[in-house]
LUMDREN-249890 format. One record per residue (C-alpha): residue number from 0; y, z, x. Coordinates in pm, 1 decimal. Example, Ala and Ser with C-alpha at 12.3 -4.5 7.8 and 13.67 -1.06 7.14 Angstrom:
<sites>
<site><num>0</num><c2>-450.0</c2><c3>780.0</c3><c1>1230.0</c1></site>
<site><num>1</num><c2>-106.0</c2><c3>714.0</c3><c1>1367.0</c1></site>
</sites>
This chain:
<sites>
<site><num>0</num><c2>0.0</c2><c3>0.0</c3><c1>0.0</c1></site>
<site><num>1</num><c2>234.8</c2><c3>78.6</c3><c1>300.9</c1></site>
<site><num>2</num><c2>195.3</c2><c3>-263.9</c3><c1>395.0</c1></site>
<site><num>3</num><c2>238.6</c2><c3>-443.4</c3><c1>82.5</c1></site>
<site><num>4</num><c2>558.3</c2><c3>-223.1</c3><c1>102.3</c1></site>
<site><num>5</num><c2>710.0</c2><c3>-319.3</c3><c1>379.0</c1></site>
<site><num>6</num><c2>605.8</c2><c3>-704.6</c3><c1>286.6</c1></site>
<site><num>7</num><c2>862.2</c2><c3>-661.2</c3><c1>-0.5</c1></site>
<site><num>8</num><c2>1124.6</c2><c3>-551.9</c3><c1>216.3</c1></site>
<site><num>9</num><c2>1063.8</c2><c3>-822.3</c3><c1>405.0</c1></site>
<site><num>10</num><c2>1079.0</c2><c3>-1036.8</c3><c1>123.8</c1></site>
<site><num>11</num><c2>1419.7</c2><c3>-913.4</c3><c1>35.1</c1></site>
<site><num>12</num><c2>1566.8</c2><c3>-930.4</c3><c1>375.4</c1></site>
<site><num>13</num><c2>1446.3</c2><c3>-1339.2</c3><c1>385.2</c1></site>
<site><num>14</num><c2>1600.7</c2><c3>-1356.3</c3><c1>43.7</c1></site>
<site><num>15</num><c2>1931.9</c2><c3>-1213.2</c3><c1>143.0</c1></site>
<site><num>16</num><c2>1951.0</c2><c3>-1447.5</c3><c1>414.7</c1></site>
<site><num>17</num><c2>1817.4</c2><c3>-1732.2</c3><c1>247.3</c1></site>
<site><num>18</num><c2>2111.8</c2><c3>-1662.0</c3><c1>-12.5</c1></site>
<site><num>19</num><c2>2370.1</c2><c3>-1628.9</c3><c1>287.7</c1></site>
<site><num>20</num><c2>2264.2</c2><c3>-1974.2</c3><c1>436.9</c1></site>
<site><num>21</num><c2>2265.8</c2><c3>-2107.3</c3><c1>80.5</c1></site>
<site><num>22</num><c2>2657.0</c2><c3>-2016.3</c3><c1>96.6</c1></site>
<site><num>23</num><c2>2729.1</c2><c3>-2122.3</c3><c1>434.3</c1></site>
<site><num>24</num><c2>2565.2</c2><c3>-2479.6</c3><c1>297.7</c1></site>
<site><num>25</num><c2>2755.2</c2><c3>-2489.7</c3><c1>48.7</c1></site>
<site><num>26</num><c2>3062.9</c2><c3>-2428.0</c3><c1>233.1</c1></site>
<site><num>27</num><c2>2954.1</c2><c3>-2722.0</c3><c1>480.1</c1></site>
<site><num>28</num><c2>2876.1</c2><c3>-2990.9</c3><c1>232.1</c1></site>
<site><num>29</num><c2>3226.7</c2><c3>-2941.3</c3><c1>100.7</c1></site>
<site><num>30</num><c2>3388.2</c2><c3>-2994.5</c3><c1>429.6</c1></site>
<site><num>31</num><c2>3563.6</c2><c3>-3315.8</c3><c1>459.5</c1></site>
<site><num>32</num><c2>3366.2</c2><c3>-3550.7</c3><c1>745.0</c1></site>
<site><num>33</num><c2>3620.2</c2><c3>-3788.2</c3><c1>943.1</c1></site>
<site><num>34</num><c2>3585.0</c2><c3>-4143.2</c3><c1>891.9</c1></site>
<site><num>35</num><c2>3605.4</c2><c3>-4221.2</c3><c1>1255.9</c1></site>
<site><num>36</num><c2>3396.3</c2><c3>-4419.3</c3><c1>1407.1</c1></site>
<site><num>37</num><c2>3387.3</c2><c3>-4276.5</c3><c1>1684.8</c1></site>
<site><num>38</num><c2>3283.6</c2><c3>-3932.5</c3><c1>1598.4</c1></site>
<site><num>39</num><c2>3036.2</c2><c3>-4096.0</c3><c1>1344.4</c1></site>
<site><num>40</num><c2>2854.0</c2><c3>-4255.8</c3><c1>1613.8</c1></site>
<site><num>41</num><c2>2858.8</c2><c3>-3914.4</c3><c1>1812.9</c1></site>
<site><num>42</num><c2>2727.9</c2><c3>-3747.4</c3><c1>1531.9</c1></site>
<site><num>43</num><c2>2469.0</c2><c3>-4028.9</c3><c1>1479.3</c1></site>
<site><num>44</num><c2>2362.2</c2><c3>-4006.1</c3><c1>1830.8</c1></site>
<site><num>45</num><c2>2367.3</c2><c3>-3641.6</c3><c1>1785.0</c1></site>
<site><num>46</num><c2>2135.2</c2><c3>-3599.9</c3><c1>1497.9</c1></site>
<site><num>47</num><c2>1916.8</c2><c3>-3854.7</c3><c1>1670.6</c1></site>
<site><num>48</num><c2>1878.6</c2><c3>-3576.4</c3><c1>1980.1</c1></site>
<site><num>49</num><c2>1854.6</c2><c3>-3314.1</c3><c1>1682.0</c1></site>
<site><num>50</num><c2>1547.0</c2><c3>-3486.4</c3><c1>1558.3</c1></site>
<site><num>51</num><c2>1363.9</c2><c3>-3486.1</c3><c1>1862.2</c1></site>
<site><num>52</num><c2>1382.2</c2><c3>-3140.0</c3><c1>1931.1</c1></site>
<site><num>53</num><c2>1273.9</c2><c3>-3086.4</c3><c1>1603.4</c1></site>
<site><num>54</num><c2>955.7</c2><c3>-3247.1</c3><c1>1676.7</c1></site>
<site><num>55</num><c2>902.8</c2><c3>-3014.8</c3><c1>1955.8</c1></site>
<site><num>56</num><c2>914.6</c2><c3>-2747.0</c3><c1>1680.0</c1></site>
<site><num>57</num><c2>641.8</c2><c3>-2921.4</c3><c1>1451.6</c1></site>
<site><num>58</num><c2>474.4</c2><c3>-2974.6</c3><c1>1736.2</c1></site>
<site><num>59</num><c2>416.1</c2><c3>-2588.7</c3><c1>1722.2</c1></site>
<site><num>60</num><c2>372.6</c2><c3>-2504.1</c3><c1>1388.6</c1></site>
<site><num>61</num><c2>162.2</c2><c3>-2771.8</c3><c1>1241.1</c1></site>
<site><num>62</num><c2>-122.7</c2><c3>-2715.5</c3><c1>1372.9</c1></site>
<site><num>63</num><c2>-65.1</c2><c3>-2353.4</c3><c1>1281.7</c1></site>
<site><num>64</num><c2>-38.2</c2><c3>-2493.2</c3><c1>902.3</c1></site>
<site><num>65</num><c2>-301.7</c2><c3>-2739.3</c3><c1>900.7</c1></site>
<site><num>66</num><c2>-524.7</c2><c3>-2393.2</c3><c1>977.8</c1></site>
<site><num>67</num><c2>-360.6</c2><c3>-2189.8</c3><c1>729.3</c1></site>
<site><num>68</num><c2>-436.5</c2><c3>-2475.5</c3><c1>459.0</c1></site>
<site><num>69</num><c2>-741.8</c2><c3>-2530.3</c3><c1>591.2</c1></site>
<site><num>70</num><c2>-789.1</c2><c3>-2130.3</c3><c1>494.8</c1></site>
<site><num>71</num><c2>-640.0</c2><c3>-2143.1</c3><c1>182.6</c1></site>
<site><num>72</num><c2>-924.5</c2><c3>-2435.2</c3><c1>64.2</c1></site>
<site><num>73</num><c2>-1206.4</c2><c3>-2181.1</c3><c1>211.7</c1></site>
<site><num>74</num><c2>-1070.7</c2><c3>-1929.7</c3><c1>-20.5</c1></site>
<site><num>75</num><c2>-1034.7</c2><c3>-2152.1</c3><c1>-316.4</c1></site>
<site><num>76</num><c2>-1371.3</c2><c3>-2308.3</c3><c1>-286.8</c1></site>
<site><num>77</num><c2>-1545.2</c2><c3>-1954.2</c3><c1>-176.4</c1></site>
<site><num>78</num><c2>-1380.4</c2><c3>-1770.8</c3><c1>-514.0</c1></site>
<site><num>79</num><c2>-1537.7</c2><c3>-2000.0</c3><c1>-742.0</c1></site>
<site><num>80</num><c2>-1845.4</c2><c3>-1971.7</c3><c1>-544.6</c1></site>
<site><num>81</num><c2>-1841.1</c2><c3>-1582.2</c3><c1>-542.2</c1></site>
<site><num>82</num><c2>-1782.3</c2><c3>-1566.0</c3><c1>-885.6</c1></site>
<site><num>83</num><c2>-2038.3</c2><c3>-1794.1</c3><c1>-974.2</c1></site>
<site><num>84</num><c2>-2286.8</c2><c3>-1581.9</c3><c1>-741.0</c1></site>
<site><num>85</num><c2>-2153.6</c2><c3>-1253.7</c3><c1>-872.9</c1></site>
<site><num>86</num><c2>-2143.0</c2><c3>-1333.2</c3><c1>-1264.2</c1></site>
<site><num>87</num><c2>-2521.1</c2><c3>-1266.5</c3><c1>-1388.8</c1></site>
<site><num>88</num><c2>-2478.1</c2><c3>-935.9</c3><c1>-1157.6</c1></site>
<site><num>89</num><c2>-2155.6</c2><c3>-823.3</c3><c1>-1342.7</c1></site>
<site><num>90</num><c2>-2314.9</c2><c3>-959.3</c3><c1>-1658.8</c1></site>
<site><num>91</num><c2>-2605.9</c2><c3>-703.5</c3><c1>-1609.5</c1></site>
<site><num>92</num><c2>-2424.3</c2><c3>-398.3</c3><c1>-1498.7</c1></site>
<site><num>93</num><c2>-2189.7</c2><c3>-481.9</c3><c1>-1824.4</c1></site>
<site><num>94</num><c2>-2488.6</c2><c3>-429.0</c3><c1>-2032.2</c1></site>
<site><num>95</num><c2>-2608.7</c2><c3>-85.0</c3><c1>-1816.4</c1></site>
<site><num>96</num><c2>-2307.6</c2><c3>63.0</c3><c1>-1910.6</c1></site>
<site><num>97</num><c2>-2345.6</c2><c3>-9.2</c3><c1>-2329.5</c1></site>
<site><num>98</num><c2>-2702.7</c2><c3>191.0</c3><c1>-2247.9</c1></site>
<site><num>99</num><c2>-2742.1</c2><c3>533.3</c3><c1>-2248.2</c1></site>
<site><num>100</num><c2>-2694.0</c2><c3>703.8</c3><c1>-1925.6</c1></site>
<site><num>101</num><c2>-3107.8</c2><c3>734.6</c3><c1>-1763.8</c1></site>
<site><num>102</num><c2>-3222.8</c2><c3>800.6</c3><c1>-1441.7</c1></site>
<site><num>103</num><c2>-3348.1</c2><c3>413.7</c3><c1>-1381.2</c1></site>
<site><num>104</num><c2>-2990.2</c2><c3>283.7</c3><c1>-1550.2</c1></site>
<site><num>105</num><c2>-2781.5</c2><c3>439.0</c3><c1>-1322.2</c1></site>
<site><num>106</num><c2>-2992.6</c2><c3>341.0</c3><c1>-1014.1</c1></site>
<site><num>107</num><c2>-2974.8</c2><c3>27.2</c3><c1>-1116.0</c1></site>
<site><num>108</num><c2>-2609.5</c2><c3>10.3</c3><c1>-1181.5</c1></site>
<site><num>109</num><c2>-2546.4</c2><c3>149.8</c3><c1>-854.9</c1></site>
<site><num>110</num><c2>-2761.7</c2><c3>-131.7</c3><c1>-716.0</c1></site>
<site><num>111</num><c2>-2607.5</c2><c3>-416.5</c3><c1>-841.2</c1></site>
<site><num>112</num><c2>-2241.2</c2><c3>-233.8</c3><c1>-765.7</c1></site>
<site><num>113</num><c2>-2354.4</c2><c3>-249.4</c3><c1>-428.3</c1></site>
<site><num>114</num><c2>-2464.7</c2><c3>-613.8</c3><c1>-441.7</c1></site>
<site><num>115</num><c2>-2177.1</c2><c3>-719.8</c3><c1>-601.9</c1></site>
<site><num>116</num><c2>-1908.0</c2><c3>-501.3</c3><c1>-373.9</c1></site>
<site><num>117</num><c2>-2099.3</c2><c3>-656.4</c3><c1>-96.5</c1></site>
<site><num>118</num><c2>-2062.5</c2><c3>-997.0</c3><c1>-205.3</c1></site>
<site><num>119</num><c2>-1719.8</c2><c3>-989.1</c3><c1>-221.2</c1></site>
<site><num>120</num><c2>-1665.5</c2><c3>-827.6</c3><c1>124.5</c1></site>
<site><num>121</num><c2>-1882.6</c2><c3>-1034.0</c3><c1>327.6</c1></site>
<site><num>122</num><c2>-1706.4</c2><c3>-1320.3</c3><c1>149.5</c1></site>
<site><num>123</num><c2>-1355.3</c2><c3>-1187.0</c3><c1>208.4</c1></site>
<site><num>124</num><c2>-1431.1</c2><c3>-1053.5</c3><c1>551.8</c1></site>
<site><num>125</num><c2>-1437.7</c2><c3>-1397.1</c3><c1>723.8</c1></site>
<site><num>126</num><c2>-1175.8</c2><c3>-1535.9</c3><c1>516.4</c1></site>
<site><num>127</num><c2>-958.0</c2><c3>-1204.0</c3><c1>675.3</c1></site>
<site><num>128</num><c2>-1095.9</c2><c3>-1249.1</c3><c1>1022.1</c1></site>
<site><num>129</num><c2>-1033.0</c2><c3>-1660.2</c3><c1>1035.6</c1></site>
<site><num>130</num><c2>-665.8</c2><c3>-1584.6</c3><c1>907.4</c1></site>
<site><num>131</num><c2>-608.9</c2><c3>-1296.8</c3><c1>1104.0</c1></site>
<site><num>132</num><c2>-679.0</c2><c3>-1496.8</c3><c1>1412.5</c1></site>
<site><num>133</num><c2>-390.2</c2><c3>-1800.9</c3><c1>1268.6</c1></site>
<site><num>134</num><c2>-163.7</c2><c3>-1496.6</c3><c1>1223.9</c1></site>
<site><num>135</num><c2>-230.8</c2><c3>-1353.7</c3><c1>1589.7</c1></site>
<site><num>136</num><c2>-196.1</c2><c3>-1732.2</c3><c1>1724.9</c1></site>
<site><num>137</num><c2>104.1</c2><c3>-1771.3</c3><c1>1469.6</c1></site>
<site><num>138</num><c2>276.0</c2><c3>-1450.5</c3><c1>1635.2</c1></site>
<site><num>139</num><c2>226.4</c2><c3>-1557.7</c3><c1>2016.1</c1></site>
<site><num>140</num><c2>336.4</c2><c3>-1935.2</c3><c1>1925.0</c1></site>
<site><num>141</num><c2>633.8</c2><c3>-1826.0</c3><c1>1741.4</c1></site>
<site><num>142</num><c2>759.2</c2><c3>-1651.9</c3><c1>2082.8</c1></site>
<site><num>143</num><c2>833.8</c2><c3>-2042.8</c3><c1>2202.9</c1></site>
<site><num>144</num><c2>1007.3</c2><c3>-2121.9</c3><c1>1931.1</c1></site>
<site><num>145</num><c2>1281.5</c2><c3>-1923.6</c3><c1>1977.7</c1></site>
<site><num>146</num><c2>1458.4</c2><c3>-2140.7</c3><c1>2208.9</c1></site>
<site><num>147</num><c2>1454.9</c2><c3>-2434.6</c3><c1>2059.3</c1></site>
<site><num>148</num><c2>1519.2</c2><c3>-2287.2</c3><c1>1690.0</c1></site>
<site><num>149</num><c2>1810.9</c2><c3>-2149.6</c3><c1>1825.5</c1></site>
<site><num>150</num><c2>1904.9</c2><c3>-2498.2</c3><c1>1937.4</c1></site>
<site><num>151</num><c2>1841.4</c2><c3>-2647.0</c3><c1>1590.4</c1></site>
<site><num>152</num><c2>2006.9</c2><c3>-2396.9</c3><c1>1414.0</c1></site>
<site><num>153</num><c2>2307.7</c2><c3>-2415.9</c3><c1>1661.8</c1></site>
<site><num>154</num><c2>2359.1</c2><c3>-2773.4</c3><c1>1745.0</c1></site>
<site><num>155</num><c2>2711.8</c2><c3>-2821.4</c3><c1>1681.1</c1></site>
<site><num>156</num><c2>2945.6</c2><c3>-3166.9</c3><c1>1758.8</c1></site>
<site><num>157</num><c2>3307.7</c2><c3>-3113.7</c3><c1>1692.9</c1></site>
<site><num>158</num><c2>3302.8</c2><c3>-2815.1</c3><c1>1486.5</c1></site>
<site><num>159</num><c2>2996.9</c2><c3>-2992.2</c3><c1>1249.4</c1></site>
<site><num>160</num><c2>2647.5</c2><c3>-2870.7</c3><c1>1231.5</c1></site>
<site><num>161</num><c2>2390.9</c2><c3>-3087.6</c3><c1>1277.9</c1></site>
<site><num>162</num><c2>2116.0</c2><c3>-2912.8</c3><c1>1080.6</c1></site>
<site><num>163</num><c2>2123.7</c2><c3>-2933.1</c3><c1>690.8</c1></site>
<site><num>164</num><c2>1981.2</c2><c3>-2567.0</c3><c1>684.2</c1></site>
<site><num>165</num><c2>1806.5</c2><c3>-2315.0</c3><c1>932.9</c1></site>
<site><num>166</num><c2>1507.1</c2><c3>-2398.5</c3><c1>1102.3</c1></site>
<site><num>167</num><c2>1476.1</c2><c3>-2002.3</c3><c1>1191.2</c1></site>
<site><num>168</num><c2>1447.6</c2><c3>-1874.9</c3><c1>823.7</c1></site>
<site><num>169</num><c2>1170.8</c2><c3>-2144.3</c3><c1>715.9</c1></site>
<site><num>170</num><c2>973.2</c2><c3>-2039.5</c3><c1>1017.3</c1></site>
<site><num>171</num><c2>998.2</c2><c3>-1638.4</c3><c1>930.9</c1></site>
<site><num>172</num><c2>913.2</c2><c3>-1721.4</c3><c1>543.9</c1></site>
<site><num>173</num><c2>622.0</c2><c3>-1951.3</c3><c1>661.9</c1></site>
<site><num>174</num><c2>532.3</c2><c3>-1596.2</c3><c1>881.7</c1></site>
<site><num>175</num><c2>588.1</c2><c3>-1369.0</c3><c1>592.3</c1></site>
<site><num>176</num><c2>330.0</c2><c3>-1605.7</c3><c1>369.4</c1></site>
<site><num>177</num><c2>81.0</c2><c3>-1594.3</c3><c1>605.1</c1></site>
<site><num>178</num><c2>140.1</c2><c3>-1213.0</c3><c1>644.2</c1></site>
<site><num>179</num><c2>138.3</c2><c3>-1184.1</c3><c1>261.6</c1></site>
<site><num>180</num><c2>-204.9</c2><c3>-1345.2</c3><c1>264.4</c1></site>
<site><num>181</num><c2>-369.4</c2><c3>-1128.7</c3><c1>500.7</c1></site>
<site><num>182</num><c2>-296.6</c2><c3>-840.6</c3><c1>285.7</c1></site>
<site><num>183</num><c2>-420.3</c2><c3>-1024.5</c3><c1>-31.4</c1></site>
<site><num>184</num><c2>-755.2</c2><c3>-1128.1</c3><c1>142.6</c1></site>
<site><num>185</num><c2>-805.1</c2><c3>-774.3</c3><c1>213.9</c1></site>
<site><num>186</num><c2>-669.8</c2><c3>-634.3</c3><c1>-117.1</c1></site>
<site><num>187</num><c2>-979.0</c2><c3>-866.3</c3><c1>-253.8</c1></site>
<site><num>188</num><c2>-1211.1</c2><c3>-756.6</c3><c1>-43.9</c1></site>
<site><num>189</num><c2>-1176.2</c2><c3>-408.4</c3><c1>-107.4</c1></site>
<site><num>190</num><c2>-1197.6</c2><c3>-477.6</c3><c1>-481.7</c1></site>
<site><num>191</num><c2>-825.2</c2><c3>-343.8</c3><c1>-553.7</c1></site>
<site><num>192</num><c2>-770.0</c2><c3>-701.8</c3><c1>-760.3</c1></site>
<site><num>193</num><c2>-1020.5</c2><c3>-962.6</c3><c1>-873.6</c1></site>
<site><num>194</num><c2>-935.8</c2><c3>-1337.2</c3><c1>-732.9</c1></site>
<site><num>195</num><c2>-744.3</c2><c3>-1419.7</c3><c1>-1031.5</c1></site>
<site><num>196</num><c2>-521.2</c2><c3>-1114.5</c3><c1>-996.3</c1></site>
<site><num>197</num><c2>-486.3</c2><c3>-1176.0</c3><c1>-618.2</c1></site>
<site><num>198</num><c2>-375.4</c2><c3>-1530.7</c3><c1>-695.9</c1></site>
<site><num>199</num><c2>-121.9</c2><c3>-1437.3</c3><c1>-966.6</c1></site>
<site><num>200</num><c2>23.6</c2><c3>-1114.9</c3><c1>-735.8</c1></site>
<site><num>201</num><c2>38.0</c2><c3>-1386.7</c3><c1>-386.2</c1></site>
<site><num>202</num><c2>266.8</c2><c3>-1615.1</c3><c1>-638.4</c1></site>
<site><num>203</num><c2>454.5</c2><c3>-1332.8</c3><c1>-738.0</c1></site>
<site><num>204</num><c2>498.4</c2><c3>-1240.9</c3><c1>-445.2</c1></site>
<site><num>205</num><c2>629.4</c2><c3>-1548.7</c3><c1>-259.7</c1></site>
<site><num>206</num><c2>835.6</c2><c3>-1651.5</c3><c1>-570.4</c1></site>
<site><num>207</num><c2>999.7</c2><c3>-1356.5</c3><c1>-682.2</c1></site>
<site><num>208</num><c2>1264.7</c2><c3>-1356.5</c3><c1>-493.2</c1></site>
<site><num>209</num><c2>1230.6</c2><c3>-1704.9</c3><c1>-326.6</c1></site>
<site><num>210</num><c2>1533.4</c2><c3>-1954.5</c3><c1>-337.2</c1></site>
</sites>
């Protein structure tokens, strides 16, 4: 829960920031450009050497996506599986719990809680451990961006900004998701929220208080 807490606080802080750049936009986009060709050649030239530092940056982080989605289909296709695989066991301990309260009913409920709690954790487990390990890689990779986000977010030709928004604050919410689904894989795992839940709570989550 401590976690989960301090992902919403995190949340808010990338929305209050998000906002602020929002502003700053807006102030930008209102600013008169000079028709002179001149400067509209520098800034052409400009936004030419913008765009190849921003490949340096996808570079980086796309791999570091194409894992995450890569993730996110495991966990898709594994929930139906796991539900599928857990639904006659969840059908049977339903009907244990209409009948009265014996010995050999309450074994066998305990059985197939087992089974199913099992189920879910071996399941959820990997999914953790694979996107734990993006995370970890995410974390250390992020370190080299800093440099030449800085450089996107602060290329400036005669008073103008190159970039359109900031480079920085997509990376940290593209963090803060992948942060926000190593809690939910564990959440699941643990049996605090069935898939459905989990999915439903991750939108919240990431929408709430997205732009």
């Amino acid at each position: 829960e401590r976690y989960k807490e301090k992902l919403e606080i995190i949340n808010e802080l990338l929305y209050d920031c998000e906002e602020a750049e929002k502003e700053k936009q807006r102030i930008r986009d209102n600013k008169p450009v000079p028709f002179d060709l001149e400067k509209l050649n520098k800034f052409d030239a400009a936004q030419k050497e913008w765009e190849k530092i921003y490949d340096q940056y996808i570079a980086i982080t796309m791999p570091l996506s194409e894992t995450e989605m890569d993730i996110l289909g495991q966990w898709r296709e594994g929930t139906d599986s796991l539900m599928k695989l857990n639904e006659p066991l969840n059908y049977e301990l339903e009907d244990l719990r209409s009948k009265p309260a014996v010995a050999g009913h309450q074994q066998r409920k305990k059985q197939l809680e087992q089974q199913i709690y099992h189920n879910r954790l071996k399941f959820y487990k990997e999914l953790d451990e694979r996107n734990r390990k993006n995370l970890q890689k995410m974390l250390q990779e992020y370190e080299k961006l800093a440099p030449i986000v800085d450089k996107l977010d602060n290329y400036i030709v005669d008073g103008y900004r190159i970039s359109s928004g900031s480079v920085g604050l997509t990376a940290l919410r593209d963090l803060y998701q992948s942060m926000l689904r190593a809690y939910s894989y564990n959440a699941e795992a643990e049996g605090e929220m069935d898939p459905f839940d989990a999915v439903q709570r991750m939108n919240r989550m990431i929408l709430n208080k997205t732009p």
